[in-house]
N, CA, C and O atoms as a GROMACS GRO file, in nm:
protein
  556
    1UNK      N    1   2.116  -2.343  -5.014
    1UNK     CA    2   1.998  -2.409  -4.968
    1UNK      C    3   1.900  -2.418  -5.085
    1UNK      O    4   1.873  -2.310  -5.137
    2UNK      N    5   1.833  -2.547  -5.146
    2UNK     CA    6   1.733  -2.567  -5.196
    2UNK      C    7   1.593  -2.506  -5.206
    2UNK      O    8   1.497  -2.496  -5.130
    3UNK      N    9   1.610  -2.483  -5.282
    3UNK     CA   10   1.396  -2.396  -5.221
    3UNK      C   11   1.279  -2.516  -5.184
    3UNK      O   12   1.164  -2.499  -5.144
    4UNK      N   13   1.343  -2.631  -5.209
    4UNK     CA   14   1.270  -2.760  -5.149
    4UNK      C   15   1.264  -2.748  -5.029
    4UNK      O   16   1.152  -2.729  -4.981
    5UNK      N   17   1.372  -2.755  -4.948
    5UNK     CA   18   1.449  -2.732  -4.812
    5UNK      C   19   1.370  -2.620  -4.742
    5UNK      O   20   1.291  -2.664  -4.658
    6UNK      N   21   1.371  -2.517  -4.754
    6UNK     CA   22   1.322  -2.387  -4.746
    6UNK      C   23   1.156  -2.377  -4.725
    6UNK      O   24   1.089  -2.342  -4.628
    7UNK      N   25   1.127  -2.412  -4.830
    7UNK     CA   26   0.986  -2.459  -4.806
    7UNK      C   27   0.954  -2.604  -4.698
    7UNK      O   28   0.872  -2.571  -4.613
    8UNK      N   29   0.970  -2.657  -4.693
    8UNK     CA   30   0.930  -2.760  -4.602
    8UNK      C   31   0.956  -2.691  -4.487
    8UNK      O   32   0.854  -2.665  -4.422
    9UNK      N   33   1.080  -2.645  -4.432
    9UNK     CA   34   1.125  -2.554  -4.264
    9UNK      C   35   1.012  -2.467  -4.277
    9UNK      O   36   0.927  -2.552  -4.250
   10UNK      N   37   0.954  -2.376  -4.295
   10UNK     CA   38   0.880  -2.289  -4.318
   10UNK      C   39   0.718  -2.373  -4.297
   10UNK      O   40   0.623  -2.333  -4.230
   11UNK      N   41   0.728  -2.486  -4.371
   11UNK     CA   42   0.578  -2.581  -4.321
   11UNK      C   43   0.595  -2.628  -4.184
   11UNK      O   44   0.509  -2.613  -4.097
   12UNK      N   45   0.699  -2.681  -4.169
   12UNK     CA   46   0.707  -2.755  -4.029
   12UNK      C   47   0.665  -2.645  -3.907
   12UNK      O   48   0.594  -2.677  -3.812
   13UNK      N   49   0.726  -2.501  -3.929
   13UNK     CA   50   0.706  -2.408  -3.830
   13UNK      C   51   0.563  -2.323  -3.821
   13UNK      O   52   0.538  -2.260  -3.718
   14UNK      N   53   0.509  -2.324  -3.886
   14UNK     CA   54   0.374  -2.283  -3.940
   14UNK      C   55   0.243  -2.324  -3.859
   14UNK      O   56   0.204  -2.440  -3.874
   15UNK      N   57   0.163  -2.231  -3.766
   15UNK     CA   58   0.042  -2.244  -3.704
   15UNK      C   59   0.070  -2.324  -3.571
   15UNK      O   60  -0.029  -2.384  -3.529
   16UNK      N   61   0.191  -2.337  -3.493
   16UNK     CA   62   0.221  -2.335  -3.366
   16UNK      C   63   0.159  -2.272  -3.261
   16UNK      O   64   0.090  -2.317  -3.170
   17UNK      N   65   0.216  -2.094  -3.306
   17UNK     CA   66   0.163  -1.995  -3.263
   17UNK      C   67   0.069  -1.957  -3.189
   17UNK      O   68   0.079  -1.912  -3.075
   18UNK      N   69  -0.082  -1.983  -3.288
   18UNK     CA   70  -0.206  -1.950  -3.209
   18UNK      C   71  -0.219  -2.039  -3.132
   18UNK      O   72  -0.275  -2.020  -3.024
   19UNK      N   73  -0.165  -2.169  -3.171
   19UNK     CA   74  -0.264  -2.278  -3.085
   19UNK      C   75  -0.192  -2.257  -2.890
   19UNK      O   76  -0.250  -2.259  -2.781
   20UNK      N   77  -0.033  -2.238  -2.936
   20UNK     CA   78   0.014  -2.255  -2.806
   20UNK      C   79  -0.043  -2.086  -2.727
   20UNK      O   80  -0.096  -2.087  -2.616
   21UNK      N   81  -0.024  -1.983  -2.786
   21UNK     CA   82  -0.108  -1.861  -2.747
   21UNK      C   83  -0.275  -1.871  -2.657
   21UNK      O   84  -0.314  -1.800  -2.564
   22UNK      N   85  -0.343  -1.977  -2.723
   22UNK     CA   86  -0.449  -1.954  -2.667
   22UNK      C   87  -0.420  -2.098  -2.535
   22UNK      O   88  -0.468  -2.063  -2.427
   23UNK      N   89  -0.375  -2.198  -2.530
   23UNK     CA   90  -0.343  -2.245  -2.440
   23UNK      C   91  -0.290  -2.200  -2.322
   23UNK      O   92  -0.317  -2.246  -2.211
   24UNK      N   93  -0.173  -2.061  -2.360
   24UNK     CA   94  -0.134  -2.004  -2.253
   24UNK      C   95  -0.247  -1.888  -2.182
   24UNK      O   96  -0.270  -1.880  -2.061
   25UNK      N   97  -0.299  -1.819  -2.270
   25UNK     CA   98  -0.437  -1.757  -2.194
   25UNK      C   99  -0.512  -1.783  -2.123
   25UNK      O  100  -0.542  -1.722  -2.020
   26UNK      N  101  -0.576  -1.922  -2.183
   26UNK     CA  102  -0.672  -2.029  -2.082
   26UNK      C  103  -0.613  -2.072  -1.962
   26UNK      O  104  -0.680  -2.092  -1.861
   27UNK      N  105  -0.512  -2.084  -1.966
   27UNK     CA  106  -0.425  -2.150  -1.808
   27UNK      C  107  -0.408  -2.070  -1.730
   27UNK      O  108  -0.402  -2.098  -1.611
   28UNK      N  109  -0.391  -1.915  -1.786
   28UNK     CA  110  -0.354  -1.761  -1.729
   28UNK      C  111  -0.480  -1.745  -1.705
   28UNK      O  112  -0.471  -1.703  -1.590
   29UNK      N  113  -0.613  -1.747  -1.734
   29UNK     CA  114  -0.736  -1.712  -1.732
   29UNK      C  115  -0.788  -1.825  -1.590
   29UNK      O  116  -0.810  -1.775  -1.479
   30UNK      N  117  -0.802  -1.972  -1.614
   30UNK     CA  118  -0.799  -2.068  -1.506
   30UNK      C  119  -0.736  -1.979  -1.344
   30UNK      O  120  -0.803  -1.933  -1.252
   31UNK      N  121  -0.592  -1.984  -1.363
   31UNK     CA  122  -0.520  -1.902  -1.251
   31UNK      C  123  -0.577  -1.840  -1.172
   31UNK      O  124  -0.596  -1.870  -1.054
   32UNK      N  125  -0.631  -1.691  -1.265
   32UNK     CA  126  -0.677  -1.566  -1.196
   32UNK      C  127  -0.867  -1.618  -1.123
   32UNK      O  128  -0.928  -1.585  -1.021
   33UNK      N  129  -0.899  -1.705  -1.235
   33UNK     CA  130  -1.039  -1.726  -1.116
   33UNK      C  131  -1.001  -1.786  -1.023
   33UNK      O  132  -1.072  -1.752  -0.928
   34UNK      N  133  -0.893  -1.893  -0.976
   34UNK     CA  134  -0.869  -1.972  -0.857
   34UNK      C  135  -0.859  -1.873  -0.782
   34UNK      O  136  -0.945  -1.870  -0.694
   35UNK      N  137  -0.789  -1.795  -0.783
   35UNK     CA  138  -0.740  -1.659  -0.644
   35UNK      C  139  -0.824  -1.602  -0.678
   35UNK      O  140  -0.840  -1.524  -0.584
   36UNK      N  141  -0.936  -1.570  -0.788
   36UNK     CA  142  -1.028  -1.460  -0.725
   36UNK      C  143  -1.144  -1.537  -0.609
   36UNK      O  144  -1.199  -1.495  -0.507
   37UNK      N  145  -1.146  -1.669  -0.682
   37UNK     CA  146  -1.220  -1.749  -0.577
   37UNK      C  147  -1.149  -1.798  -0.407
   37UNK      O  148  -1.213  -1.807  -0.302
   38UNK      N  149  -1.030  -1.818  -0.423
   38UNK     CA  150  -0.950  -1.816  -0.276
   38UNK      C  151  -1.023  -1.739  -0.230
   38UNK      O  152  -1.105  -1.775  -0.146
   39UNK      N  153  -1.011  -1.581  -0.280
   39UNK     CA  154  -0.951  -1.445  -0.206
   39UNK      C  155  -1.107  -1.443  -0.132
   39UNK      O  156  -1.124  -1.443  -0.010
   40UNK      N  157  -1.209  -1.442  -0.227
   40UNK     CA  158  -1.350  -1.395  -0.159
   40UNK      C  159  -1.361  -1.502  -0.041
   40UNK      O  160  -1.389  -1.472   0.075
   41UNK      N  161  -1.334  -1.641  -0.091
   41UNK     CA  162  -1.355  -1.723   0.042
   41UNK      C  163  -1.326  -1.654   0.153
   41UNK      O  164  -1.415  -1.615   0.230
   42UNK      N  165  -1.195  -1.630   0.173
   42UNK     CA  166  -1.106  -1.595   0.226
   42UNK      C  167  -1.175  -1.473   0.314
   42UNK      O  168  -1.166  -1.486   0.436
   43UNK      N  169  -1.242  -1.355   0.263
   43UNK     CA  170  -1.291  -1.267   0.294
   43UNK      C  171  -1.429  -1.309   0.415
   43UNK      O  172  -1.462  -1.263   0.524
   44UNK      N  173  -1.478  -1.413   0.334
   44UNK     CA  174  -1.642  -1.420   0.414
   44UNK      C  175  -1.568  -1.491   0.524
   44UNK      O  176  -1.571  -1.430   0.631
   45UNK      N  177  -1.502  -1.603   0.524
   45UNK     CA  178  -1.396  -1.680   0.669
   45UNK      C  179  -1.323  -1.599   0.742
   45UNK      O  180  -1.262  -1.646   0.838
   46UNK      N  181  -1.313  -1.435   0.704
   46UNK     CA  182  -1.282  -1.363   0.790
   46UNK      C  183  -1.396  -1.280   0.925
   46UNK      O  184  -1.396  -1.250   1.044
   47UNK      N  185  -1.494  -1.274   0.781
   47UNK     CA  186  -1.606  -1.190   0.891
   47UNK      C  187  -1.655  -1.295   0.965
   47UNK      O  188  -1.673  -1.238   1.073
   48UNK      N  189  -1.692  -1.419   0.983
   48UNK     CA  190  -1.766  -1.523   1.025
   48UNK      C  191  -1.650  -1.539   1.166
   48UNK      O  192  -1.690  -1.558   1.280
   49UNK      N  193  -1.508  -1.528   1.130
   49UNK     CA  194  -1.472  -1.539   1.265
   49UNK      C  195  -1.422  -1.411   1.355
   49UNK      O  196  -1.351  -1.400   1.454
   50UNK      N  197  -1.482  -1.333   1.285
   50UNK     CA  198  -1.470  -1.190   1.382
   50UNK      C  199  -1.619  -1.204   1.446
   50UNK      O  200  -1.634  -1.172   1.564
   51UNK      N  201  -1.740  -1.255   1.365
   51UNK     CA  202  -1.835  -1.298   1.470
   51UNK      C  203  -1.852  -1.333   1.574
   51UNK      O  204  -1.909  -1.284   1.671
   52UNK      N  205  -1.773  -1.469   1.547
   52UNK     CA  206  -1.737  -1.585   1.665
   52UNK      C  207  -1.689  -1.527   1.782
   52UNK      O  208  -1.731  -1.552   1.895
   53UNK      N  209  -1.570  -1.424   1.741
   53UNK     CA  210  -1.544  -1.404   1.855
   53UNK      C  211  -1.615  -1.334   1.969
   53UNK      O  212  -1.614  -1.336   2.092
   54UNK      N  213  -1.703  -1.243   1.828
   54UNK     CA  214  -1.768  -1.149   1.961
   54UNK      C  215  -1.903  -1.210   1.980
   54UNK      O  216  -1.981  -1.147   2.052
   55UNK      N  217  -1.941  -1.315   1.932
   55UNK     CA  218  -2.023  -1.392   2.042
   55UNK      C  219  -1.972  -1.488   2.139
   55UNK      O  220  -2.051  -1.519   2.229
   56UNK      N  221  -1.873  -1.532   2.140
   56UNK     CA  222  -1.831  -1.588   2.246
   56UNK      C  223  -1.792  -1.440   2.346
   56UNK      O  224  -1.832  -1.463   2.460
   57UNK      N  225  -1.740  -1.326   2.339
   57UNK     CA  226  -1.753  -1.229   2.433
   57UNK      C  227  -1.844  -1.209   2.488
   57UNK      O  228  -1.859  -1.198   2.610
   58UNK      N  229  -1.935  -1.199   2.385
   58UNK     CA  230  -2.084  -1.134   2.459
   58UNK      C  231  -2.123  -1.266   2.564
   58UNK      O  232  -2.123  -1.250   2.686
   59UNK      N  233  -2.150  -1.372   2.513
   59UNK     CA  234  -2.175  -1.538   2.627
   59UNK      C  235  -2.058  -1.477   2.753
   59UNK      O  236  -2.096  -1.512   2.865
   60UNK      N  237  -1.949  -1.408   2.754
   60UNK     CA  238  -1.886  -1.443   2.874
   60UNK      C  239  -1.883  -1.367   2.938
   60UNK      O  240  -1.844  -1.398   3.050
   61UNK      N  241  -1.930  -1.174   2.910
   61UNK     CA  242  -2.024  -1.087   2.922
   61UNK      C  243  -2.154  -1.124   3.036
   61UNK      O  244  -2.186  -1.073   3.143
   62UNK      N  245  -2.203  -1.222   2.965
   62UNK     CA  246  -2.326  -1.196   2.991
   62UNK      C  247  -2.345  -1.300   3.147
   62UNK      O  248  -2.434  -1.296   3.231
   63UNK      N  249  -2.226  -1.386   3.139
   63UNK     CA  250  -2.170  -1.484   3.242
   63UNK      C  251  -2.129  -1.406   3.345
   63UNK      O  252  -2.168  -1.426   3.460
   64UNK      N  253  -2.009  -1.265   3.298
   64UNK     CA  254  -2.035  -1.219   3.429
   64UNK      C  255  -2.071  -1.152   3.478
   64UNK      O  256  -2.016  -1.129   3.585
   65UNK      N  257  -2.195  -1.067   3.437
   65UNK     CA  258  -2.310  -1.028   3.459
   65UNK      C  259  -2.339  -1.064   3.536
   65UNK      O  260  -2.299  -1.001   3.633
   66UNK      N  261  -2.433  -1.194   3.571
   66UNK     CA  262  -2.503  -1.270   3.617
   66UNK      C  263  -2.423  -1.310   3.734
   66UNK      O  264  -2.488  -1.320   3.838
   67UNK      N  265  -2.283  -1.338   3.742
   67UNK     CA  266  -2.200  -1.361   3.828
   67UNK      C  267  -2.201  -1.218   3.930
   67UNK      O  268  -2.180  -1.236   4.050
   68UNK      N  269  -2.222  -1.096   3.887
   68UNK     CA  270  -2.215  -1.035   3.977
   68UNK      C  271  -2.318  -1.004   4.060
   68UNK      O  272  -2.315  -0.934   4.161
   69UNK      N  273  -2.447  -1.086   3.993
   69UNK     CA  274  -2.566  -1.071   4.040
   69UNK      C  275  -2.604  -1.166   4.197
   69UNK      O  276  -2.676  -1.151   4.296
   70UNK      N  277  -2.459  -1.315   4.119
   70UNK     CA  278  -2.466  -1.353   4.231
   70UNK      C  279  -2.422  -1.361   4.352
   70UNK      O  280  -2.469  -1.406   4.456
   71UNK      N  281  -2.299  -1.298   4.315
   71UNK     CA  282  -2.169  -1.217   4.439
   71UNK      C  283  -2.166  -1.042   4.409
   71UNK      O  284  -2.085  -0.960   4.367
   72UNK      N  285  -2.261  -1.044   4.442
   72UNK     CA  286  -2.260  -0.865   4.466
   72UNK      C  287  -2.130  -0.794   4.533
   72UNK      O  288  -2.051  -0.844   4.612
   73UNK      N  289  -2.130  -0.678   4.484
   73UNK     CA  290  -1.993  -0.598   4.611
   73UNK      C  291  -2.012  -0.579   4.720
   73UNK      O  292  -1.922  -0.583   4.804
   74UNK      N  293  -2.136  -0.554   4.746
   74UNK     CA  294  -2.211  -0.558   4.915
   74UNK      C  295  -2.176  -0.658   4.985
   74UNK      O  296  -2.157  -0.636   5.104
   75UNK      N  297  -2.158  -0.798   4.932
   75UNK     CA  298  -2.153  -0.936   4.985
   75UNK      C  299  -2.242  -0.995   5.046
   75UNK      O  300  -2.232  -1.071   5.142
   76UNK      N  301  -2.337  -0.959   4.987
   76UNK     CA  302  -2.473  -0.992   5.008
   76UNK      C  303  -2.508  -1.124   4.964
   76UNK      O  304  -2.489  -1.134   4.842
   77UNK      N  305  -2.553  -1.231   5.016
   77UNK     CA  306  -2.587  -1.358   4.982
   77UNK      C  307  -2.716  -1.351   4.850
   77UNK      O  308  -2.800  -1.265   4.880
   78UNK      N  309  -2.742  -1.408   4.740
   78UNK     CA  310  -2.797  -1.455   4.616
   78UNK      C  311  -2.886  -1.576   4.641
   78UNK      O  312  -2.823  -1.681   4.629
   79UNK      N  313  -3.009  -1.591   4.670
   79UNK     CA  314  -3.088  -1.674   4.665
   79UNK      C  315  -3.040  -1.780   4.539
   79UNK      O  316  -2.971  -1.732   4.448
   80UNK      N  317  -3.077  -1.927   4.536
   80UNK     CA  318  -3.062  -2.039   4.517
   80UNK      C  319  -3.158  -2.061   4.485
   80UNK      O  320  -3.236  -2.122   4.558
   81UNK      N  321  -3.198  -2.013   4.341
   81UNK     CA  322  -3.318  -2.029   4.225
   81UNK      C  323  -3.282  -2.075   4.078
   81UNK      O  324  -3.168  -2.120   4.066
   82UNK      N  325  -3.332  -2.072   4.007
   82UNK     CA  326  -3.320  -2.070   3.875
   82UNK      C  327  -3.357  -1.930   3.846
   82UNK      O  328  -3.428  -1.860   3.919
   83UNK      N  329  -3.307  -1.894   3.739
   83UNK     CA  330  -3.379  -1.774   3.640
   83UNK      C  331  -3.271  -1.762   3.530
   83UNK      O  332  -3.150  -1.787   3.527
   84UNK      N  333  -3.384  -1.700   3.416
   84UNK     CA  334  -3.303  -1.677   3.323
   84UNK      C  335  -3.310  -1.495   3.272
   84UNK      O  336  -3.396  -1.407   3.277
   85UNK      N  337  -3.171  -1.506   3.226
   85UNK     CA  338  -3.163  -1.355   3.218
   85UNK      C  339  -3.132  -1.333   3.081
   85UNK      O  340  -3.069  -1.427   3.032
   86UNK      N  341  -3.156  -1.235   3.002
   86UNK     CA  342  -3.114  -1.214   2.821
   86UNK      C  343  -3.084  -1.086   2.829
   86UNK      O  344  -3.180  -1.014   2.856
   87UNK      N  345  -2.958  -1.022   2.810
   87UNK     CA  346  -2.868  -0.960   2.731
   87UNK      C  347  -2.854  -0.892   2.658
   87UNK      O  348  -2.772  -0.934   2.576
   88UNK      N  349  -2.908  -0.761   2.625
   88UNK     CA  350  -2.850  -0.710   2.437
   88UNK      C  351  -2.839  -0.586   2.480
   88UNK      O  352  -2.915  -0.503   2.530
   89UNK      N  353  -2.632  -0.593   2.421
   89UNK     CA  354  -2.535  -0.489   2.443
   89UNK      C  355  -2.519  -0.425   2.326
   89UNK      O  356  -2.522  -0.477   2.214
   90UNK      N  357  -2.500  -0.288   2.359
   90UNK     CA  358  -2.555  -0.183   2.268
   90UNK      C  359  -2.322  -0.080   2.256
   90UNK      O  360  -2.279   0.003   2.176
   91UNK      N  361  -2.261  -0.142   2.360
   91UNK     CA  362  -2.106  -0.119   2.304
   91UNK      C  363  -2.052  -0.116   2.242
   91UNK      O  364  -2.127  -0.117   2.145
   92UNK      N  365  -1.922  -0.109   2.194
   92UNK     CA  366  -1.844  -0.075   2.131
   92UNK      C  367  -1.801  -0.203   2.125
   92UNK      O  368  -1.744  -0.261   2.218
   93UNK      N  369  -1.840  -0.270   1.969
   93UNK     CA  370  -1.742  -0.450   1.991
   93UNK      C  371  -1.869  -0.563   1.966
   93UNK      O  372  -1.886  -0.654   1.885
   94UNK      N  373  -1.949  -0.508   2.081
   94UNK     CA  374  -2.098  -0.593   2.084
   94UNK      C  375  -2.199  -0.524   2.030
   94UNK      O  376  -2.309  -0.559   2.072
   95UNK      N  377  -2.198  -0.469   1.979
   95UNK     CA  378  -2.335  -0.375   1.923
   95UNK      C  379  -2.418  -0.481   1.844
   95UNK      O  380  -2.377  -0.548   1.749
   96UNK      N  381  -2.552  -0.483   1.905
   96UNK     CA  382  -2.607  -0.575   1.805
   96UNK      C  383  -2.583  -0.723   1.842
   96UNK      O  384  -2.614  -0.819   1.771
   97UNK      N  385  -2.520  -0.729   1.970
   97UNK     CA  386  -2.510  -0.886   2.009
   97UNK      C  387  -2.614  -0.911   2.123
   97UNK      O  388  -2.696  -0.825   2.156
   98UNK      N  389  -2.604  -1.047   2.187
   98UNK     CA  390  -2.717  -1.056   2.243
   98UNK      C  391  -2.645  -1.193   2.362
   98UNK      O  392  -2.560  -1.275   2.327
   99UNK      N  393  -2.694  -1.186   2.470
   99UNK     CA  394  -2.650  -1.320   2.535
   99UNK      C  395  -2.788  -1.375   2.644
   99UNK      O  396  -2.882  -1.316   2.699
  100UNK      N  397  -2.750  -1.490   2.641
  100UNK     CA  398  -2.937  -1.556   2.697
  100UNK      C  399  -2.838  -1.590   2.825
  100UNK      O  400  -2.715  -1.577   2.824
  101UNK      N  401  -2.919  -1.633   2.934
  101UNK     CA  402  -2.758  -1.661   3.105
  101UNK      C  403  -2.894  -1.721   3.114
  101UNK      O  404  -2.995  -1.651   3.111
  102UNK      N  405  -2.898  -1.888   3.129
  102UNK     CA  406  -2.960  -1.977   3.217
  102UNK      C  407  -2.903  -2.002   3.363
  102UNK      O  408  -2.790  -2.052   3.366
  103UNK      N  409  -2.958  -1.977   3.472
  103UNK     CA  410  -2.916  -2.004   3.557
  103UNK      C  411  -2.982  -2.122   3.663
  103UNK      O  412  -3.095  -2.131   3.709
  104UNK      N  413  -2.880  -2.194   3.677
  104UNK     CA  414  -2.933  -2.282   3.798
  104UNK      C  415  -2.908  -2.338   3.922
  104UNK      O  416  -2.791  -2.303   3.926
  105UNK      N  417  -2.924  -2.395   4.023
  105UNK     CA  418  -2.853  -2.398   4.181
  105UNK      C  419  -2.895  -2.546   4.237
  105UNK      O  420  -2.988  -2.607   4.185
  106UNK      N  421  -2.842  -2.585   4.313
  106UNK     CA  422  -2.834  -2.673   4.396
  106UNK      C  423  -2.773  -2.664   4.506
  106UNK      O  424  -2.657  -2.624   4.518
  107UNK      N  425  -2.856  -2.706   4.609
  107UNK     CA  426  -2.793  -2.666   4.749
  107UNK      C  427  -2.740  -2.808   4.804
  107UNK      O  428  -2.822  -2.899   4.814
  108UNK      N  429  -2.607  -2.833   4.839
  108UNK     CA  430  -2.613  -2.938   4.919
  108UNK      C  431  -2.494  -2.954   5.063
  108UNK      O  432  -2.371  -2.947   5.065
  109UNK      N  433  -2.578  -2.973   5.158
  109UNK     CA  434  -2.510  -2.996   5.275
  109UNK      C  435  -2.490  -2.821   5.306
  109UNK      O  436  -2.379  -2.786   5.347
  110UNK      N  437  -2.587  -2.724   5.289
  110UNK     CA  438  -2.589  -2.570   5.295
  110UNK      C  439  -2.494  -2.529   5.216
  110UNK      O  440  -2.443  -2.424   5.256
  111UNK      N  441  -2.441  -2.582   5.094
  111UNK     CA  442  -2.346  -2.470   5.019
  111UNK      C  443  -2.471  -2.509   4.867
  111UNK      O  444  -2.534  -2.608   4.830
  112UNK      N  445  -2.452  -2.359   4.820
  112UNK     CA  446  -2.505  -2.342   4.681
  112UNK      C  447  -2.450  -2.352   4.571
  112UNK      O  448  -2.398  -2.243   4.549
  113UNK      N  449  -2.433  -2.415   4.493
  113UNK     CA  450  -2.365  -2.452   4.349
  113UNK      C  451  -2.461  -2.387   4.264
  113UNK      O  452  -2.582  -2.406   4.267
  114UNK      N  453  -2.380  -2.287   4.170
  114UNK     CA  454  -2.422  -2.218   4.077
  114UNK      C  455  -2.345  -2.281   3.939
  114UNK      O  456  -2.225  -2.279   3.910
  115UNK      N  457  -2.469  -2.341   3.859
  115UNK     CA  458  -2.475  -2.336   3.656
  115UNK      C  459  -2.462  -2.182   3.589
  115UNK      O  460  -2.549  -2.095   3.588
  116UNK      N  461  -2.410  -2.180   3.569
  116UNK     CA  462  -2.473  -2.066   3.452
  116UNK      C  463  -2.384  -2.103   3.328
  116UNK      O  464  -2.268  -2.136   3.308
  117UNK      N  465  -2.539  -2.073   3.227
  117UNK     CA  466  -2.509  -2.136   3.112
  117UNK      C  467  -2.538  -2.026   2.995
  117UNK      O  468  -2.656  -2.002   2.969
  118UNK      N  469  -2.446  -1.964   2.931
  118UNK     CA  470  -2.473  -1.834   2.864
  118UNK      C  471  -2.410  -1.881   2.741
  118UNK      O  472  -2.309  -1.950   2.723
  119UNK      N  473  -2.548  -1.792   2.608
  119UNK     CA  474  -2.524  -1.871   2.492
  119UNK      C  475  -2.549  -1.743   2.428
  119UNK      O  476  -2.664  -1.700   2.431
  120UNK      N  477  -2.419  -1.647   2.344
  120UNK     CA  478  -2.395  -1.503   2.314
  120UNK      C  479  -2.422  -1.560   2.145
  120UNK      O  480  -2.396  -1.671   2.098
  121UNK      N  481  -2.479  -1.444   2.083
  121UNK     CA  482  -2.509  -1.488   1.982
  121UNK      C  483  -2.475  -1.286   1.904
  121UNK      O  484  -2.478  -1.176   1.959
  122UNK      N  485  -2.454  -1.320   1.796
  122UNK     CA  486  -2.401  -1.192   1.731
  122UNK      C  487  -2.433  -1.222   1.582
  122UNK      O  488  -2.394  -1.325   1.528
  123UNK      N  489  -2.514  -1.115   1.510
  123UNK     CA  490  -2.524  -1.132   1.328
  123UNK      C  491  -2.622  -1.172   1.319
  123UNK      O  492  -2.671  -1.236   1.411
  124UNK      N  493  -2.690  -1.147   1.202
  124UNK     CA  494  -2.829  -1.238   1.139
  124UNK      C  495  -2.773  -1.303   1.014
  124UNK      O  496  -2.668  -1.265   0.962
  125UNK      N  497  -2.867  -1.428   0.955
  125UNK     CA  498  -2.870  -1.479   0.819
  125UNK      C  499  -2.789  -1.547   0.885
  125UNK      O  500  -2.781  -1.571   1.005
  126UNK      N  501  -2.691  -1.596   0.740
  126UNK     CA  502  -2.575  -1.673   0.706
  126UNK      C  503  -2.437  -1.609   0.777
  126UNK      O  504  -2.328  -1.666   0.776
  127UNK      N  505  -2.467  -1.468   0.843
  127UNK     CA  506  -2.331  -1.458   0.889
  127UNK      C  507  -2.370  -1.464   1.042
  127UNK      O  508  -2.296  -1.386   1.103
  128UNK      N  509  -2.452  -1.521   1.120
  128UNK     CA  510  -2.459  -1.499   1.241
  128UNK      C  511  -2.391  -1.630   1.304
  128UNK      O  512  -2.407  -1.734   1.239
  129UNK      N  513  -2.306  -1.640   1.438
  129UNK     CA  514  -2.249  -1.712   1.498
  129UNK      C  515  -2.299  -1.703   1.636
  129UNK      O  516  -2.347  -1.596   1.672
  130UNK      N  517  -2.293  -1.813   1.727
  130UNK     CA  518  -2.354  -1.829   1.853
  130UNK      C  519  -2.246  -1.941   1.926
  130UNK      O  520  -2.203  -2.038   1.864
  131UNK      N  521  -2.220  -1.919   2.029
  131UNK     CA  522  -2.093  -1.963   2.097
  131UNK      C  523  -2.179  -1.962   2.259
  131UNK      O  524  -2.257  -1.873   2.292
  132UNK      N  525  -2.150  -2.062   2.330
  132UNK     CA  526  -2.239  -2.126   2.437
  132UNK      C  527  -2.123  -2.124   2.547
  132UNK      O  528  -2.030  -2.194   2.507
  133UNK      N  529  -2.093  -2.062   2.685
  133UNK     CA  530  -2.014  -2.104   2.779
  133UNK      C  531  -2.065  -2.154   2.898
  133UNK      O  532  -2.168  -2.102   2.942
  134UNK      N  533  -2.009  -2.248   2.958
  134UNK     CA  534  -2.056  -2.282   3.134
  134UNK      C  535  -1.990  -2.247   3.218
  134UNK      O  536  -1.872  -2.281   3.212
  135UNK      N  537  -2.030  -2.176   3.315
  135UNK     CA  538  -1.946  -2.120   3.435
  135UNK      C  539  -2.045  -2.174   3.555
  135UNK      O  540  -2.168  -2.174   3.550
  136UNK      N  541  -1.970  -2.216   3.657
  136UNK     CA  542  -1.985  -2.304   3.789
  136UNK      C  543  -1.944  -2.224   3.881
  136UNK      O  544  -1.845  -2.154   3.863
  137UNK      N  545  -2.012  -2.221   3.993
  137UNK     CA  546  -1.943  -2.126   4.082
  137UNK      C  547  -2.038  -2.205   4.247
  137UNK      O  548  -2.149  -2.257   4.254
  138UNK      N  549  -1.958  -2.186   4.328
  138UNK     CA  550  -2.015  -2.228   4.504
  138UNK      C  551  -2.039  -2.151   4.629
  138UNK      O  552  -1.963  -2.179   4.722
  139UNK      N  553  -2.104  -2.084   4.646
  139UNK     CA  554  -2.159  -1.967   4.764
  139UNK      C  555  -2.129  -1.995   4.877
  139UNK      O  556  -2.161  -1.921   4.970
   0.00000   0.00000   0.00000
């Protein structure tokens, strides 16, 4: 082999290295923020729907609450009013939740139709969720 030869292979291969090195870091570096950014998403979309759920509990809670207020175990008949009733359960699950029970009636032809409209709400700030149910019921 020529030392012409020799030298030129030796130029051609020369300063590849770093450039492809730091290309592979940056792409390896890119990577790890995508999943660190997934992962936290990921985290806060967890607590927000463990909220949800337990405000929609507490709203259906607080529905039948009010439901038993209006069919007692006695079997005692429930006047055919409006009122509103509010909620805040201090349990295991609901701690710190809260439920509002609008209630409303209509009598027709002597039967009573019961609204109730309960809107459970759980969390403050940015992580609080509020979930609204209607329950209907006829005396």
């Amino acid at each position: 082999m020529s030392p012409d030869i020799k030298k030129l292979s030796i130029k051609k291969q020369s300063g590849i290295g770093l450039p492809m090195a730091l290309f592979i870091i940056t792409i390896l570096a890119m990577i790890i923020a995508a999943i660190t950014d997934l992962e936290e998403s990921s985290g806060v979309g967890f607590g927000l729907d463990v909220n949800s759920m337990r405000a929609f509990y507490a709203a259906e809670s607080g529905a039948q609450a009010d439901m038993a207020k209006i069919f007692p175990a006695s079997g005692a008949s429930a006047s055919c009013s409006a009122i509103t009733t509010t909620f805040s359960f201090s349990t295991t699950g609901l701690n710190g939740c809260e439920a509002l029970v609008v209630r409303s009636c209509v009598a027709v032809e002597g039967i009573d139709y019961f609204t109730l409209k309960s809107t459970g709400s759980c969390g403050s700030g940015p992580d609080s969720a509020v979930r609204i149910i209607d329950v209907r019921a006829r005396q």
